[in-house]
BAPARO-19390 format. One record per residue (C-alpha): z, y, x negated. Coordinates in steps of 0.05 Angstrom, whole numbers, padded with zeros to 5 digits, always signed. Example, Ala and Ser with C-alpha at 12.3 -4.5 7.8 and 13.67 -1.06 7.14 Angstrom:
+00156-00090-00246 +00143-00021-00273 
// end
This chain:
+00623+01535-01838 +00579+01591-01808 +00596+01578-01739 +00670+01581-01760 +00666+01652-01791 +00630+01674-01736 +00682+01646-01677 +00742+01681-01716 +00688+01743-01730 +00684+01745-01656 +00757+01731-01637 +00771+01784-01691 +00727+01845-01655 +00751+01813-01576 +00820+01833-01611 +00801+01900-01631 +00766+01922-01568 +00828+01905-01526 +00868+01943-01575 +00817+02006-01574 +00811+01996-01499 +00877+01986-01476 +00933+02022-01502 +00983+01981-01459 +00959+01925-01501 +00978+01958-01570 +01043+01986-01544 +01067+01914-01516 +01043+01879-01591 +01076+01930-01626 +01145+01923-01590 +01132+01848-01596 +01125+01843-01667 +01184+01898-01670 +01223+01852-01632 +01214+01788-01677 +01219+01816-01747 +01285+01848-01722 +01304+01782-01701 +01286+01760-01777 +01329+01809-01813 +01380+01786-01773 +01378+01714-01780 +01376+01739-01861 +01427+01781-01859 +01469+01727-01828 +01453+01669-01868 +01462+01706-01933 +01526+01723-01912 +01539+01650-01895 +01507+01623-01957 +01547+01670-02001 +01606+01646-01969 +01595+01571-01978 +01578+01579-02051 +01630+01611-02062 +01671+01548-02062 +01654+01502-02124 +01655+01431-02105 +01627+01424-02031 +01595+01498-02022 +01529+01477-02057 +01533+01413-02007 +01548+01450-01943 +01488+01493-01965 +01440+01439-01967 +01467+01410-01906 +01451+01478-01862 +01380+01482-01894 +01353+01415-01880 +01390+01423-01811 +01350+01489-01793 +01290+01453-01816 +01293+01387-01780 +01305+01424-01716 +01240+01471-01736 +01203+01408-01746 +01221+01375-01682 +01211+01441-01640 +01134+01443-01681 +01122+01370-01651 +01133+01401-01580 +01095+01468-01594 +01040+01431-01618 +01035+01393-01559 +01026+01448-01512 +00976+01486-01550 +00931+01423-01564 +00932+01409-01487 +00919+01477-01485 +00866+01481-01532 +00830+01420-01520 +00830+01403-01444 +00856+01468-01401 +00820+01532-01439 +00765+01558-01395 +00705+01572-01441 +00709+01493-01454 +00661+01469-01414 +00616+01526-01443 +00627+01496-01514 +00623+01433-01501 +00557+01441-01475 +00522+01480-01526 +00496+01461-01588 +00557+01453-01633 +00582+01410-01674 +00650+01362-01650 +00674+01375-01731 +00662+01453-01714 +00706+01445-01643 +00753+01409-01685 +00771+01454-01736 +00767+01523-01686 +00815+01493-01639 +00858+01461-01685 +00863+01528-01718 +00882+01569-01654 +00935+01514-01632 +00963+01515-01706 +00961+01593-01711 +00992+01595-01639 +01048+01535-01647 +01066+01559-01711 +01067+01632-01721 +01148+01644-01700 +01166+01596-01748 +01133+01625-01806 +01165+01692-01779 +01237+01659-01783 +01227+01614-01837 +01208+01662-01895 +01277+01699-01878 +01309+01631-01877 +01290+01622-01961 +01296+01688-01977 +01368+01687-01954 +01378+01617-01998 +01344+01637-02061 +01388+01708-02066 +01446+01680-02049 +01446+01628-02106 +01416+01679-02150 +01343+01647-02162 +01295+01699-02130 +01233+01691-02167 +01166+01664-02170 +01184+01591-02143 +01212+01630-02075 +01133+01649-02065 +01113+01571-02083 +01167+01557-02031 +01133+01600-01981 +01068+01566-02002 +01093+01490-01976 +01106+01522-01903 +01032+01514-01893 +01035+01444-01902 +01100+01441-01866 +01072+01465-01806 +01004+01416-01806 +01046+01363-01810 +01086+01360-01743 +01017+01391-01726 +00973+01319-01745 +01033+01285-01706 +01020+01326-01651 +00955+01315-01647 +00950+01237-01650 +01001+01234-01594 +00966+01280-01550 +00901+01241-01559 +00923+01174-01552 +00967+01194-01498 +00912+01236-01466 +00874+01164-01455 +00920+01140-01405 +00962+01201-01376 +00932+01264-01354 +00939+01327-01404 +00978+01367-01356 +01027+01310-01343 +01034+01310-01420 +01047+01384-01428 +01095+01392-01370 +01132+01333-01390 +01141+01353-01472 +01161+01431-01434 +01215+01393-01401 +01234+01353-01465 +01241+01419-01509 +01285+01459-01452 +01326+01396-01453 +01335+01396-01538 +01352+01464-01534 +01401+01458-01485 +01428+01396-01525 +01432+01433-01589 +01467+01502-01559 +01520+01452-01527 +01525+01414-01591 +01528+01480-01641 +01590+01508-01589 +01621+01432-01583 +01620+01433-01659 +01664+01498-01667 +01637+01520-01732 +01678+01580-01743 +01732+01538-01768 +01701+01531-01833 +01712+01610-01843 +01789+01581-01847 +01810+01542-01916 +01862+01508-01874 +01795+01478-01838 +01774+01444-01907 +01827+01388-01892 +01776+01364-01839 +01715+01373-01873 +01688+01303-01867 +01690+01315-01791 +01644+01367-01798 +01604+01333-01850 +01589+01284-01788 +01570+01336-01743 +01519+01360-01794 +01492+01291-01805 +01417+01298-01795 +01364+01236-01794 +01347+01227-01873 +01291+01182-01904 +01244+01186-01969 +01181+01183-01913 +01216+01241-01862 +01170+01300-01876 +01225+01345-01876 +01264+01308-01935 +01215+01320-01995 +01208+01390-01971 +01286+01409-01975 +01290+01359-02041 +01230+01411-02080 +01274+01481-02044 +01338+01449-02078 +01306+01438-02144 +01268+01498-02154 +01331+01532-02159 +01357+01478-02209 +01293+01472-02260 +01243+01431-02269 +01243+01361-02250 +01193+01305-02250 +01216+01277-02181 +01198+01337-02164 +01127+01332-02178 +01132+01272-02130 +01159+01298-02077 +01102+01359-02079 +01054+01316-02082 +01080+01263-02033 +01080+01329-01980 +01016+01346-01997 +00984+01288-01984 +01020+01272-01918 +00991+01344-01892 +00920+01317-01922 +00921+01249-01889 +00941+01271-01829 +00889+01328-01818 +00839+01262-01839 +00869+01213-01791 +00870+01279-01731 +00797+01288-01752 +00779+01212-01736 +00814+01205-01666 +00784+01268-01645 +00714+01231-01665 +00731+01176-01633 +00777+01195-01573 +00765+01268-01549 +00697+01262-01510 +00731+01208-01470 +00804+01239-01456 +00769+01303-01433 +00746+01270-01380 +00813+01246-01361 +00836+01313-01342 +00850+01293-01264 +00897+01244-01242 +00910+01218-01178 +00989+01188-01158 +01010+01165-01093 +01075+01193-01071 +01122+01186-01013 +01142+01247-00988 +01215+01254-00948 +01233+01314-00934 +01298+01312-00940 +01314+01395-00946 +01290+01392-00879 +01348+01348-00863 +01390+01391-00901 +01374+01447-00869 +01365+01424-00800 +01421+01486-00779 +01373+01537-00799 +01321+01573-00741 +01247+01535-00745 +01217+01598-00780 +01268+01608-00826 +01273+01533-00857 +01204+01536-00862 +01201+01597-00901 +01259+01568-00946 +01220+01507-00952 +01162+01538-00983 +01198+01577-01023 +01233+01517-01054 +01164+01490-01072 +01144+01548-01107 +01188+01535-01155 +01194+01457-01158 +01119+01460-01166 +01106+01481-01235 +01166+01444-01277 +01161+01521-01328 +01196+01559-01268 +01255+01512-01255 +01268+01460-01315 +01303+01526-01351 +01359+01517-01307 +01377+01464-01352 +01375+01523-01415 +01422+01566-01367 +01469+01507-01359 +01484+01499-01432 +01500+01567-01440 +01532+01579-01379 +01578+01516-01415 +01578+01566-01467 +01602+01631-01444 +01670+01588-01410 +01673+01548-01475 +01684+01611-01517 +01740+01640-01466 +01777+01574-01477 +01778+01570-01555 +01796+01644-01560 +01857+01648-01610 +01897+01690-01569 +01962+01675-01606 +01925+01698-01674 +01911+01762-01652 +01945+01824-01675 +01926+01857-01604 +01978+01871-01556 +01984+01822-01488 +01972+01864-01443 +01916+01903-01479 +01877+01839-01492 +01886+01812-01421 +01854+01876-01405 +01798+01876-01452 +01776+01805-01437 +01778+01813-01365 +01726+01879-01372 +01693+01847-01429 +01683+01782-01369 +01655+01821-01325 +01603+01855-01372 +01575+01784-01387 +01576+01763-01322 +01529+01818-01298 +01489+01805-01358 +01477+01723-01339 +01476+01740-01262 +01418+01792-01287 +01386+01741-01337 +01386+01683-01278 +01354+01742-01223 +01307+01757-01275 +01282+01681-01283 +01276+01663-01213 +01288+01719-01165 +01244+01769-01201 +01181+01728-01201 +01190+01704-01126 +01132+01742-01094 +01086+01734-01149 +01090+01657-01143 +01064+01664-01078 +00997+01683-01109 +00935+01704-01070 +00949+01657-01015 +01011+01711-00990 +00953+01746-00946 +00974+01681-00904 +01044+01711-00901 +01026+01789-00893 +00974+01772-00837 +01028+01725-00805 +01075+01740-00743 +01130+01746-00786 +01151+01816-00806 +01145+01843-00880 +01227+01864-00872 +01246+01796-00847 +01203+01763-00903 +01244+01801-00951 +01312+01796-00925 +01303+01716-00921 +01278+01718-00996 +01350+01753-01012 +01391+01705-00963 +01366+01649-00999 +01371+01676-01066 +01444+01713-01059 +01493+01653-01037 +01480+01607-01092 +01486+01664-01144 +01547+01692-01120 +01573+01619-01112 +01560+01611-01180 +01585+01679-01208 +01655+01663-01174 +01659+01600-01199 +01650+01625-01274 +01697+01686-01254 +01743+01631-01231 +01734+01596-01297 +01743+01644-01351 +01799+01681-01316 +01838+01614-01314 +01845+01622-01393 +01843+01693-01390 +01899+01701-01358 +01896+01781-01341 +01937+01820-01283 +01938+01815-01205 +01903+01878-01205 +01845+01854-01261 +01839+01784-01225 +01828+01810-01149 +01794+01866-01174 +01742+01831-01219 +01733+01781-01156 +01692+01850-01117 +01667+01863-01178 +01623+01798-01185 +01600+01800-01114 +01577+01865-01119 +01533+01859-01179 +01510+01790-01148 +01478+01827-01089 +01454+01880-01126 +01416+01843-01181 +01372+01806-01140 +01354+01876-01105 +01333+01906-01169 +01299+01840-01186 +01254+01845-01127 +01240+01913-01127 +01215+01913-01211 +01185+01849-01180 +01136+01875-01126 +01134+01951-01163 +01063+01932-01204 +01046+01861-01169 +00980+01838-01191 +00961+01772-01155 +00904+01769-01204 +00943+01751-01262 +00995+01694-01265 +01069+01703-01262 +01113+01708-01330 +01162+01666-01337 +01208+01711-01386 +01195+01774-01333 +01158+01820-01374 +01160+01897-01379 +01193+01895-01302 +01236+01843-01319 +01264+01877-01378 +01275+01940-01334 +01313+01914-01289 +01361+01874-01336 +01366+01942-01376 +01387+01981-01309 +01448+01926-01286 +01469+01933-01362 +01469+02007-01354 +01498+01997-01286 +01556+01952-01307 +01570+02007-01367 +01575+02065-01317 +01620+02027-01264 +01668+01981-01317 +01683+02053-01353 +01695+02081-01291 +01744+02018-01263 +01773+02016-01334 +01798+02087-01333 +01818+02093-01260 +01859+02027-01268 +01899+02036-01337 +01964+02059-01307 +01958+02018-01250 +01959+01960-01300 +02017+01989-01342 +02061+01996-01282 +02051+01935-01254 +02054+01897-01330 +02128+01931-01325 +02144+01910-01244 +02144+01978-01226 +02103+02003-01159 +02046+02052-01177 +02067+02122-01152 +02014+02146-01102 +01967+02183-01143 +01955+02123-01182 +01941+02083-01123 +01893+02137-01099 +01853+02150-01151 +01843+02069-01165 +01818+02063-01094 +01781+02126-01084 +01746+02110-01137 +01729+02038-01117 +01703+02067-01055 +01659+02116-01091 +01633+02062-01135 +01624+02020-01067 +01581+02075-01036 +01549+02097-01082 +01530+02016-01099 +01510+02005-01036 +01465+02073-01026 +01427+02047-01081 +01421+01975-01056 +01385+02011-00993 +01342+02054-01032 +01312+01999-01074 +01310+01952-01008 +01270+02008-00979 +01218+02015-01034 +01211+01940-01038 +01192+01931-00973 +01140+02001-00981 +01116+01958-01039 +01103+01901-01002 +01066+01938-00954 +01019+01966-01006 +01004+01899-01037 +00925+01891-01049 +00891+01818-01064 
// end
């Protein structure tokens, strides 16, 4: 017990120094935390809304209710599984300081419960965050806010060791015959893939139907949709079971299902405390594996057309990012809502609309082309963004190479541009084919895509090698660049679609009515494309300028 107060004693003061030290630090957990209890009142703002709504219908509102909750909480208990995983790997086998632990005189029951603690704290702190917003929302919106909301609160703690115990025993059996990293990259991969399942699946579902009473007729359908796995022994059941009667009284089967949970969380922290015993001593020393692979490369093939130095610097750059599965298995994640964003263009109700035509046409088409710059931003963000930094200390290969810091560049943005404007004209392609707008909108939107898919990756790269530090490992989300640079091609595609908005209203009108613009029209749309053009492309050179200044300054 002492050495546990004094590891979170230390931890504690470590956390205060970098605080006191480094006011970056503070600033960055501040807007953090900012960020996520925003992101809280908004998820409770929204499900009260939707609760009210539901119970406001007698018969199946109280039902649909239910339904939503123990949804919500059976995808929070599947996503704990997988968070679980990665912090125990990360915990047990891959922290640094572990061979310094291992090898001093502590206890294996005092390495237990430390690490266990930081992978449960880590794993399972967003939840909390959401979840507490989540009953809050329930309990006001059937009218039962009091003191069994706080009791509610209460069973999250054994909520979250559960999925935690499972967690553990998989990771340590598995960690016996596979090696830890092959386990963490491999549940990373699974939980990209569930989300991407469950965004395509909550779109597929088109839940905004049940906002219409004329929906009600096909309720069942829905009720199928919502179907979730259900069994007396699935953690998640007795949980939503003791929510739903709190707000109904007290019930002896209630008293069951408390302390059925309870002792589920207890004999599972037992069982994890045995296999670590038993098991972790010899899956640390599993940490290496060795697989024999056979290795075509068939990219060369593909790119056979390409000058020698130029496929090989494609090549590599490939395997910078098919190396770690973290900076390429979220293309699955952009996928589903890429499926998405087309999706919602599709089941538009147009013909409910009091809008006119015309007007609509018009609003969707500019309303396109503000989300495409913002996924064509998101995607240069992910993998254009971090390019250089991937290349880690080993780039003083590169720099002292006879290869030329501009032509290093330019081939990073000839291999990054094509297959993001490819895929920025097929979505234009898409959602104008049930948009529908004008000749004018259609062609015009067409420049408009390519330009902001040569400019984002510009921007990308420049954030990208502004503050390079080769010492620290690349972030996957971006960071404080990343953010930057998505905030500047929002700002940029604010400026530029007000701009084309206004310049092209009576070009639309006239053409709506068959009439040829007169020639001020006409001017003033293509002056000010021109401007916009220009003034584009002078910034595209500035920030290819600086990048490659940047690149020049880079120290190891």
């Amino acid at each position: 017990m002492r050495y546990l107060l004094n590891y979170f004693s230390l931890r504690l003061t470590m956390f205060r120094h970098s605080l006191r030290h480094h006011r970056k630090e503070f600033i960055r957990y501040g807007l953090f935390l900012s960020f996520f209890l925003f992101v809280s009142v908004v998820i409770f703002v929204l499900l009260y809304k939707a609760f009210l709504f539901f119970n406001s219908f007698e018969i199946i509102g109280e039902f649909l209710i239910i339904k939503l909750i123990s949804t919500i909480f059976f995808v929070f208990f599947i996503f704990l599984i997988l968070s679980n995983v990665n912090s125990l790997v990360k915990w047990f086998f891959t922290k640094n300081d572990l061979p310094f632990v291992l090898t001093n005189p502590v206890s294996m029951t005092e390495v237990f419960f430390t690490r266990s603690l930081e992978a449960l704290f880590e794993s399972s702190w967003a939840f909390l965050l959401f979840s507490i917003p989540i009953l809050l929302s329930y309990y006001m919106a059937v009218s039962r806010f009091n003191m069994t909301f706080f009791i509610s609160c209460l069973l999250l703690l054994p909520f979250i060791i559960i999925p935690h115990g499972i967690a553990f025993i998989l990771v340590m059996l598995l960690a016996r015959f596979v090696s830890p990293k092959i386990i963490k990259n491999t549940f990373s991969f699974l939980s990209l893939i569930l989300v991407a399942l469950l965004v395509i699946t909550f779109r597929a579902i088109q839940i905004e139907k049940l906002a219409r009473p004329e929906s009600f007729a096909h309720l069942y359908e829905y009720m199928r949709f919502l179907a979730i796995p259900t069994h007396p022994l699935l953690p998640t059941s007795p949980f939503i079971e003791t929510i739903v009667y709190f707000t109904k009284g007290f019930n002896t089967t209630m008293v069951i299902n408390i302390g059925f949970f309870l002792s589920t969380a207890l004999a599972l922290i037992t069982i994890s405390y045995w296999i670590h015993n038993f098991f972790y001593t010899t899956c640390y020393t599993n940490l290496k594996s060795s697989s024999s692979t056979i290795k075509r490369d068939i990219l060369a093939k593909i790119l056979w057309f390409l000058p020698m130095k130029t496929k090989h610097l494609f090549l590599k750059e490939i395997k910078n990012l098919t190396r770690d599965p973290k900076e390429w298995s979220q293309v699955f994640l952009i996928l589903a809502l890429i499926f998405v964003y087309v999706y919602n263009f599709k089941l538009f109700p147009r013909d409910r609309t009091p809008l006119p035509t015309i007007f609509l046409e018009s609003l969707l088409s500019f309303l396109n082309m503000g989300l495409l710059t913002f996924v064509i931003s998101a995607i240069s963000v992910r993998f254009v963004y971090p390019s250089f930094q991937l290349e880690g200390r080993p780039i003083w290969i590169l720099l002292t190479s006879p290869v030329s810091t501009k032509e290093l560049y330019v081939k990073k943005l000839i291999l990054y541009v094509p297959p993001l404007l490819f895929l920025s004209l097929v979505l234009n392609y898409l959602s104008n084919k049930y948009i529908s707008p004008s000749p004018i909108l259609y062609y015009m939107s067409y420049g408009y895509v390519a330009l902001i898919t040569i400019t984002s990756p510009v921007i990308s790269l420049y954030f990208g090698t502004k503050d390079i530090n080769f010492r620290e490992s690349p972030n996957p989300y971006g960071g404080i660049g990343g953010v930057i640079s998505m905030l500047i091609m929002l700002i940029y595609a604010v400026l530029t679609l007000s701009i084309l908005g206004w310049s092209s209203y009576w070009m639309i009108l006239f053409s709506q009515q068959g009439i040829i613009p007169p020639f001020p029209v006409r001017a003033k749309f293509f002056l000010t494309c021109i401007v916009i053009c220009i003034a584009t492309l002078s910034m595209v050179y500035y920030m290819v300028v600086k990048t490659i200044g940047n690149l020049k300054k880079i120290e190891l």
